[in-house]
C-alpha positions in Angstrom: -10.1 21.5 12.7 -6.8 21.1 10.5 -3.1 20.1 11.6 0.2 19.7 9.3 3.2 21.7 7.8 5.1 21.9 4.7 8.3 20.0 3.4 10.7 21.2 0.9 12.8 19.9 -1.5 16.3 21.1 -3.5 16.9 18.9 -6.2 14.7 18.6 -9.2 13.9 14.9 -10.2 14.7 11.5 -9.5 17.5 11.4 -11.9 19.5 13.9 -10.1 19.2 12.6 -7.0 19.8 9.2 -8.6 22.8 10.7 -9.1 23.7 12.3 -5.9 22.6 8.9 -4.2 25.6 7.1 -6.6 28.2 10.1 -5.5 27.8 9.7 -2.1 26.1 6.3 -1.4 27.5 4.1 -4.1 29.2 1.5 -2.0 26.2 0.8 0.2 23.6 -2.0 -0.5 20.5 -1.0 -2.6 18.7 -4.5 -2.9 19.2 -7.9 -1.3 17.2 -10.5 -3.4 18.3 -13.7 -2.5 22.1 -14.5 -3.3 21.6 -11.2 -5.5 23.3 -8.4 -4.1 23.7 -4.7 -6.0 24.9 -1.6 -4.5 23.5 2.0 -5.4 26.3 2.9 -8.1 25.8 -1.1 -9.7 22.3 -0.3 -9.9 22.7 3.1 -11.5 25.3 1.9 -13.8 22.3 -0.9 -15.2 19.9 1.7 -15.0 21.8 3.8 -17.4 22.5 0.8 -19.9 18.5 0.2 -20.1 17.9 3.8 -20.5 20.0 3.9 -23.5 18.4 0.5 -24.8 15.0 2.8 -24.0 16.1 5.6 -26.0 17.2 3.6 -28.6 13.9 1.8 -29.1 12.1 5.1 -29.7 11.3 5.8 -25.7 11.3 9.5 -25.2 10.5 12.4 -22.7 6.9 12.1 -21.3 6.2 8.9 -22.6 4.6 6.1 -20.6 6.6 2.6 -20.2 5.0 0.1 -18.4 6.4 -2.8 -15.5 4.9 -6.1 -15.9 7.5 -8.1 -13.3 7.5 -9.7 -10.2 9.2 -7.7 -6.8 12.8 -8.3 -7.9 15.5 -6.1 -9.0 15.1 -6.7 -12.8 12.0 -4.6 -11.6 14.0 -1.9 -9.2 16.2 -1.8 -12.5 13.1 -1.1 -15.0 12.0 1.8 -13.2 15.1 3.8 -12.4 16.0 3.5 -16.2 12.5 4.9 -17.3 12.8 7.9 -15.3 16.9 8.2 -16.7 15.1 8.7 -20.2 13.0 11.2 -18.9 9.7 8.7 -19.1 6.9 8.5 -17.4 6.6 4.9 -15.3 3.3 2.7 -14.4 3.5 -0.6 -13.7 0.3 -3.7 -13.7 -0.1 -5.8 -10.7 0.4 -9.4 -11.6 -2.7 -10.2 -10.3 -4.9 -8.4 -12.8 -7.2 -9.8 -15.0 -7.1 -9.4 -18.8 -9.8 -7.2 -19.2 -8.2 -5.3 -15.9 -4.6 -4.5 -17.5 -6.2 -4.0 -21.2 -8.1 -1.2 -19.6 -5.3 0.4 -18.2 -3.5 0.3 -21.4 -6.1 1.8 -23.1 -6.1 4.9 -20.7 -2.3 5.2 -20.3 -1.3 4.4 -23.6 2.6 2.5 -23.4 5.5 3.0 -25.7 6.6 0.3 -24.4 6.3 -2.6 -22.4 8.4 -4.7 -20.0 7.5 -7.9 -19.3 8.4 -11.8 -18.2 6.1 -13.9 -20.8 5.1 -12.8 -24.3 1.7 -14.6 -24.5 0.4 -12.7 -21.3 0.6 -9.0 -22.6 -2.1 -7.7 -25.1 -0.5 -4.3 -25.8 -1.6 -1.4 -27.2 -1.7 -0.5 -30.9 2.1 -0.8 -31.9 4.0 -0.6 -28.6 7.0 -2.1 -28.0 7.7 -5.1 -25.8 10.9 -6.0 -24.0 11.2 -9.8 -22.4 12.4 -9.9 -19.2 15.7 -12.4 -20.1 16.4 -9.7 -22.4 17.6 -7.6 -20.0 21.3 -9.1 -19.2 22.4 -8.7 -22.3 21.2 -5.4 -22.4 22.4 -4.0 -19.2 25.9 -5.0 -20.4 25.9 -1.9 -23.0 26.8 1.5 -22.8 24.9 3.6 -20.9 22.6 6.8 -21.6 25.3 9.0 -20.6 25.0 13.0 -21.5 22.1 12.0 -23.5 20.0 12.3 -21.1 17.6 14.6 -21.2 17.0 17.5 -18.8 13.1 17.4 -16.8 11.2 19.4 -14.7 10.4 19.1 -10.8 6.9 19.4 -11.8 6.9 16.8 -14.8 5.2 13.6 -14.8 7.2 10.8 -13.1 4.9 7.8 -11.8 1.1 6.2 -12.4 -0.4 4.1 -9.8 -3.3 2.4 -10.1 -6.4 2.3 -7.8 -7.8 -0.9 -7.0 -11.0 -0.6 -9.3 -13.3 -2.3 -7.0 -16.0 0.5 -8.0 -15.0 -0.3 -11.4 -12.3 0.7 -13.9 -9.0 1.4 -12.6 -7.6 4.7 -11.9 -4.2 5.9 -12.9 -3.2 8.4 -9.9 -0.4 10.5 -11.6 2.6 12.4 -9.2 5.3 14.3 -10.5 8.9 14.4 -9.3 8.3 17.0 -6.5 5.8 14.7 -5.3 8.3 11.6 -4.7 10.5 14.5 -2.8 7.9 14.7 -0.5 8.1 10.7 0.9 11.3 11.8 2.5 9.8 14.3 5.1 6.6 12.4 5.5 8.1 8.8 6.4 8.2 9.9 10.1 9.6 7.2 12.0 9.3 4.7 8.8 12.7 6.9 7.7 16.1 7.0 8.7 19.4 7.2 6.7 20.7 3.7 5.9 17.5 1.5 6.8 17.5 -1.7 5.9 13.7 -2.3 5.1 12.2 -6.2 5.0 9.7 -5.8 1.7 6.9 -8.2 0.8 3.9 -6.4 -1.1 4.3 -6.1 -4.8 6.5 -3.1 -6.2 3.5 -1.9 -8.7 1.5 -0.4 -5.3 2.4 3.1 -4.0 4.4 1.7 -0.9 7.0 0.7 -3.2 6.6 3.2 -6.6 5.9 6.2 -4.7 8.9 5.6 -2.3 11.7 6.4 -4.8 13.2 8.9 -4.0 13.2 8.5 0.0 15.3 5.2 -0.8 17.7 7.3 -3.0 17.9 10.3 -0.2 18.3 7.6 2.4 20.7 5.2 0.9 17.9 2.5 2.6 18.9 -0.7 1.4 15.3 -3.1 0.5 15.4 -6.7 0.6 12.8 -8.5 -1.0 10.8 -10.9 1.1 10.0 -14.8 -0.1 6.1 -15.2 -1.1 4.7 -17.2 -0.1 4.9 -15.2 3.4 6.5 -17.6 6.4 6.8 -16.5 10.2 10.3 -18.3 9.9 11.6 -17.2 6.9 10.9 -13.6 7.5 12.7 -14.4 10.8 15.6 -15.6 9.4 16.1 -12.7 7.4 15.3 -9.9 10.0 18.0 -11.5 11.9 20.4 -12.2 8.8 20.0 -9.3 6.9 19.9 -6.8 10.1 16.4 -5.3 9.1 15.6 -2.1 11.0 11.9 -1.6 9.2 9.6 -4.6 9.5 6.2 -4.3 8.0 3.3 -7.0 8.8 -0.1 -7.6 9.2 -1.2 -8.4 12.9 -1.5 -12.1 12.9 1.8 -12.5 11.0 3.1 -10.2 14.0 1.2 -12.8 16.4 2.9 -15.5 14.7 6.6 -13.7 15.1 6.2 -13.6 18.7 5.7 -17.2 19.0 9.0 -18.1 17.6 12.3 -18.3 20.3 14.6 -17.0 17.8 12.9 -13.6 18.2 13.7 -11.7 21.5 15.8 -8.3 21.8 19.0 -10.0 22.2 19.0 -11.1 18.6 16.8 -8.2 17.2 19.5 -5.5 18.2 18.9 -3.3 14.8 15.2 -3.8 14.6 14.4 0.0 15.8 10.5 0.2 14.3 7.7 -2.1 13.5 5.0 -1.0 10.9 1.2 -2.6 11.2 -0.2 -3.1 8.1 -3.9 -3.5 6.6 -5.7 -4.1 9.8 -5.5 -2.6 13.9 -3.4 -4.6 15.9 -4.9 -4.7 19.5 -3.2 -3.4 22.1 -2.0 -6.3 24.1 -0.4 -7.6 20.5 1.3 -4.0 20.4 2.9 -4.8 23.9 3.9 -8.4 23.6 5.7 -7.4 19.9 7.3 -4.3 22.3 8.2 -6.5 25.3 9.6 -9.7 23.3 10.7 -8.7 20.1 11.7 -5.2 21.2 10.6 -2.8 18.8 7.5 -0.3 18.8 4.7 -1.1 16.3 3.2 2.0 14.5 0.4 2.7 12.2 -0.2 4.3 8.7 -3.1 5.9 7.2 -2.5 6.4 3.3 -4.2 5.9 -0.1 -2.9 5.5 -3.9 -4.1 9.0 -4.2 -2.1 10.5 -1.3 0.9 7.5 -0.2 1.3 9.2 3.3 -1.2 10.9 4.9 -1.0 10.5 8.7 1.0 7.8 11.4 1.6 7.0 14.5 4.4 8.2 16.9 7.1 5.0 18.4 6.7 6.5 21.8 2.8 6.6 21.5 0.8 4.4 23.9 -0.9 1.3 22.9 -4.4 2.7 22.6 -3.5 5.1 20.2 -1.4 3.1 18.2 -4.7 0.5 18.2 -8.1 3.4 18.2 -6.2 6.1 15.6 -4.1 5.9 12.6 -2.4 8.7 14.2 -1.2 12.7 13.2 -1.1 14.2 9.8 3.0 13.9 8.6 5.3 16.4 7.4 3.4 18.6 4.4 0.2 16.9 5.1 -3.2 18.4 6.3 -6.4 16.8 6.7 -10.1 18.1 7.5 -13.2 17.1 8.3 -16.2 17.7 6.9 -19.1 15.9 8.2 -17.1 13.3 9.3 -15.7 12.8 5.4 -11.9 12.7 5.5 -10.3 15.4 3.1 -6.8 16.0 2.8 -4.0 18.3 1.0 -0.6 18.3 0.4 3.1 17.8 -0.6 2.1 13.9 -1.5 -1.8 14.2 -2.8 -1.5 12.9 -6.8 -2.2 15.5 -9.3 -5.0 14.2 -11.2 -5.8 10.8 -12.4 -3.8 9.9 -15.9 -5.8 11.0 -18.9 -9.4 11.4 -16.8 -10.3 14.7 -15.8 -13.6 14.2 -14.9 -12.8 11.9 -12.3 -9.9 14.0 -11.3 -12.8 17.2 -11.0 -14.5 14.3 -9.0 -11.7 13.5 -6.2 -11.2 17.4 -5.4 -13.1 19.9 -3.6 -13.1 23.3 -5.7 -10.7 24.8 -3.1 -8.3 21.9 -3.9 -8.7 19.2 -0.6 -8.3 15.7 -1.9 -11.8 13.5 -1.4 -10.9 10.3 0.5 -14.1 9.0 0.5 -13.2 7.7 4.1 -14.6 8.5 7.3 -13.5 9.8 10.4 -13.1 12.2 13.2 -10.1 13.9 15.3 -9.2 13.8 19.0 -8.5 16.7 20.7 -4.7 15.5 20.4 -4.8 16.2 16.9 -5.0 11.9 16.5 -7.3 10.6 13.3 -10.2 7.9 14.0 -11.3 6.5 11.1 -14.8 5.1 11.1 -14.9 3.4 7.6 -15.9 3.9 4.4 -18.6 5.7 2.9 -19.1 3.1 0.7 -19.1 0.4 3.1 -21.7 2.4 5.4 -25.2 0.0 5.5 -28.5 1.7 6.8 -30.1 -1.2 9.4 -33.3 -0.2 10.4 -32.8 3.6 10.0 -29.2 3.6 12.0 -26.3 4.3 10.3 -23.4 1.4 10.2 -20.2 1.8 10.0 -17.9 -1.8 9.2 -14.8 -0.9 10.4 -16.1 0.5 13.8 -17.3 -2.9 14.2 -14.6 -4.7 12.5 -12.1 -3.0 14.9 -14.0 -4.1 18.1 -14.0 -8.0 16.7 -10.7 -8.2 16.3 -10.3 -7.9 19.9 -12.6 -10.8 20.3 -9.5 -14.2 21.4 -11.7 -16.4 18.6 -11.5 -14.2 16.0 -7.8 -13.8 13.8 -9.8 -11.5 11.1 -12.9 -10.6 10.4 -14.7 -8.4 7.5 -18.7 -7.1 8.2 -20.7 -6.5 5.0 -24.5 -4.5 4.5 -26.7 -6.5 2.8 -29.9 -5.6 1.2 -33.1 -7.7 3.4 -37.1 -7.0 3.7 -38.3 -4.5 6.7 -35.4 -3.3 8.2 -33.6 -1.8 4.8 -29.8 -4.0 5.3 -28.4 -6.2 7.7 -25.1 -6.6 9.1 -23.4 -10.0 7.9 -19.7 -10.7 9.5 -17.1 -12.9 7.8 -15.1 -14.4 10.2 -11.9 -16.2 10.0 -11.1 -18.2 13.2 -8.1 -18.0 15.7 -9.0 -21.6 16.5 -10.4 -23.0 13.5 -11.8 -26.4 15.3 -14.1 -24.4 18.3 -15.5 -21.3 15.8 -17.3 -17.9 17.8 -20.7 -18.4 17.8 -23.4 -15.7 16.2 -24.7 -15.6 19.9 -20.9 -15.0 20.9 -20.1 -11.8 18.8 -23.8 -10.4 19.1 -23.2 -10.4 22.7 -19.3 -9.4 22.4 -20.6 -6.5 19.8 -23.6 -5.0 22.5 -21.4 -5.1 25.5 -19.3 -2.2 23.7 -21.8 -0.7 21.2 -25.2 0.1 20.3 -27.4 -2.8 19.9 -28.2 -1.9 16.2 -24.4 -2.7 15.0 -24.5 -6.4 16.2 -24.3 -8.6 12.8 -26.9 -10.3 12.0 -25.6 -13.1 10.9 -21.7 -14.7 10.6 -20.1 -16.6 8.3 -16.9 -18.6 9.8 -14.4 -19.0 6.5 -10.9 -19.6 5.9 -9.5 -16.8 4.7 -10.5 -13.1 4.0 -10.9 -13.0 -0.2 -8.1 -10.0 -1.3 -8.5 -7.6 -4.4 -5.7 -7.9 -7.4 -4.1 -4.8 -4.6 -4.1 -6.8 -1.7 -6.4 -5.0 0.1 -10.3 -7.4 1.5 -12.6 -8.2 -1.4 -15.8 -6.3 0.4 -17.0 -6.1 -3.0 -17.1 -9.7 -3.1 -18.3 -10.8 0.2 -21.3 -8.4 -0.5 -22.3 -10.5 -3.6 -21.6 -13.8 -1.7 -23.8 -12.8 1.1 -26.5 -11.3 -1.1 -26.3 -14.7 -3.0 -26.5 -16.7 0.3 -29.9 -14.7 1.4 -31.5 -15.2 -2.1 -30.8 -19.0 -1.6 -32.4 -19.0 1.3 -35.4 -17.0 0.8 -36.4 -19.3 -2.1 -35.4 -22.5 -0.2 -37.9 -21.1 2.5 -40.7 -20.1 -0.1 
């Protein structure tokens, strides 16, 4: 069973329609950080004078530059100037380790590389580096002008990088037609002249893979305080008229606590995204009734940055059991329950490794997910989990997130992560880490046992819980399983000799 359709493009690369977005969108706001205010043609116009600077400092077409900077427009700046010289951008998450970024230097190899402190780069071989208070004086020369040079549609543009929490980063690699594609398969995340509320770093897909939809859309971003504050982000919905809000669902629980936020003062909120986890159903309703704005969900990946979503207009349930229909120029299979998909946004290959790229494709050319799921007869995707996550208890098959989902239903739980972990007899056991809604009267392992049975099959009750404070997160934002596996493994190996 498959379901999509194609999307089309008419301009070649970024650059040109860089430059269309200047002709016809230059007066409008581009980024809002802070006091800082620039408008499309400002932005192009520093763009230009760092490409030159680029060029100048022996950048050219196809090379890779890398992004070592914070969410910010310095950043927004970096990367349209890279693609001006015809380069080929990447950027490191802050949050890497040393080992973690000199790994993906080795593999993508830098020219050059932009940066806020010296002492925390350890570049390759001779590559260049370019501080970050360099840029002001910079962007107050000439620009690139008719020197720049003429790409392809199909050229390199972007590498992203994979989490590595199965071990050494990957370098996802899309070319310029591939950024064309966001603008047809942002659904209802996409409408001309959005003003979208931005929070997650820039170096992750949701920002570097977005582009081009900002350019074709004149949307203006403005960049979120960290850290993250129910009444900052308030004020700024409200200030800066933000009609895109993305959140995870507690901090969407936490918005609809606060008086300021009704529909009178919301008037060009139109859509609300849920991020990272499901949001139940009765959240989805109370952020629709009070605040005033559908919430919607997204099912992507670094390897393919929109895959399938949610409709505004869909009902609760299957904005909470599905992650919705495939979007424009997307398909997806299934194939024994693994989740495959093709299309206009799927990466080319992986940056200078083509045996894992040979790895994440099926000979006919379907994209690998390494997710699991299964579709509805409406065309809707469930996703069950993760292949890797799956944990074998007793001879049953376990899937996390089908159990994860149903606890975060549970009024005492705010999140929750469930873990395999390796025990005598019964193969694995189910351990749940649990972060409370009310951290003075924690669930009880008696509580969610029972909670779990009533819905499911006994098996899939956890075994044990483990009542924390917070979820740990990967250098990509995304819940350390990795880590809670090892903790729990440790926990069990304490115990047995303790007992012993």
């Amino acid at each position: 069973m498959r379901f999509g359709c194609s999307v089309s493009t008419t301009l070649p690369t970024v650059a040109d329609v860089f430059d269309d977005a200047v002709r016809r969108d230059g007066d409008c706001e581009a980024y809002v950080e802070g006091d800082h205010r620039i408008t499309f043609a400002q932005w192009g116009a520093l763009a230009d004078s760092l490409a030159a600077e680029l060029v100048d400092r022996g950048v050219r077409p196809g090379d890779v530059v890398a992004i070592m900077l914070p969410p910010s427009i310095d950043f927004a700046v970096c990367y349209a100037a890279i693609t001006r010289c015809g380069a080929v951008t990447t950027a490191l998450n802050l949050r890497l380790g040393p080992l973690e970024s000199a790994a993906i230097f080795k593999i993508c190899q830098p020219v050059l590389v932009i940066h806020d402190k010296t002492e925390s780069v350890v570049p390759p071989g001779d590559a260049v580096l370019i501080e970050r208070t360099e840029l002001e004086a910079i962007c107050t020369r000439d620009g690139l002008g008719s020197r720049r040079p003429q790409r392809k549609a199909d050229d390199p543009a972007v590498i992203i990088w994979t989490s590595g929490t199965t071990g050494t980063p990957k370098g996802a690699w899309f070319d310029h037609d591939n950024l064309a594609a966001a603008v047809a398969s942002g659904g209802a995340m996409t409408a001309r002249h959005d003003r979208r509320l931005v929070a997650t770093p820039f170096a992750h897909a949701g920002y570097l893979a977005k582009l081009w939809e900002q350019l074709e859309t004149a949307t203006t971003i403005v960049i979120g305080p960290t850290p993250w504050r129910a009444e900052d982000t308030a004020r700024l919905v409200v200030e800066e008229r933000i009609t895109v809000l993305g959140a995870v669902p507690t901090q969407w629980a936490k918005l609809t606590e606060l008086p300021a936020l009704h529909r009178e003062s919301l008037p060009h909120l139109r859509v609300g995204i849920c991020a990272t986890a499901p949001a139940p159903p009765e959240l989805i309703e109370r952020v629709r009734d009070q605040i005033g704005c559908p919430l919607i969900v997204r099912y992507a990946m670094t390897e393919a940055p929109s895959i399938t979503g949610t409709d505004p207009d869909d009902p609760p349930e299957v904005q909470f059991r599905t992650v919705g229909r495939p979007q424009a120029g997307m398909e997806i299979r299934i194939v024994e329950e693994h989740i495959q998909v093709r299309g206009s946004t799927v990466m080319r290959g992986y940056w200078n490794a083509p045996e894992a790229t040979a790895e994440a494709f099926e000979a006919d050319g379907w994209l690998r997910t390494g997710d699991l799921g299964r579709l509805t007869p409406q065309g809707n995707l469930v996703l069950i989990g993760r292949a890797s996550d799956m944990y074998i208890r007793g001879g049953y098959n376990v899937h996390p997130l089908e159990v994860e989902n149903l606890l975060a239903e549970h009024p005492a739980v705010d999140r929750v992560a469930v873990v395999g972990v390796p025990t005598d007899i019964i193969g694995e056991i189910g351990v749940a880490y649990l972060v409370p809604a009310d951290p003075q009267h924690p669930p009880t392992l008696a509580e969610i046992r029972a909670f779990v049975a009533s819905h499911l099959a006994d098996y899939k009750r956890p075994d044990e819980i483990e009542i924390i404070d917070a979820l740990p997160l990967t250098a990509m934002l995304k819940i350390d399983k990795a880590a809670l596996r090892e903790h729990a493994t440790n926990l069990r190996g304490r115990a047995t000799k303790e007992s012993g």
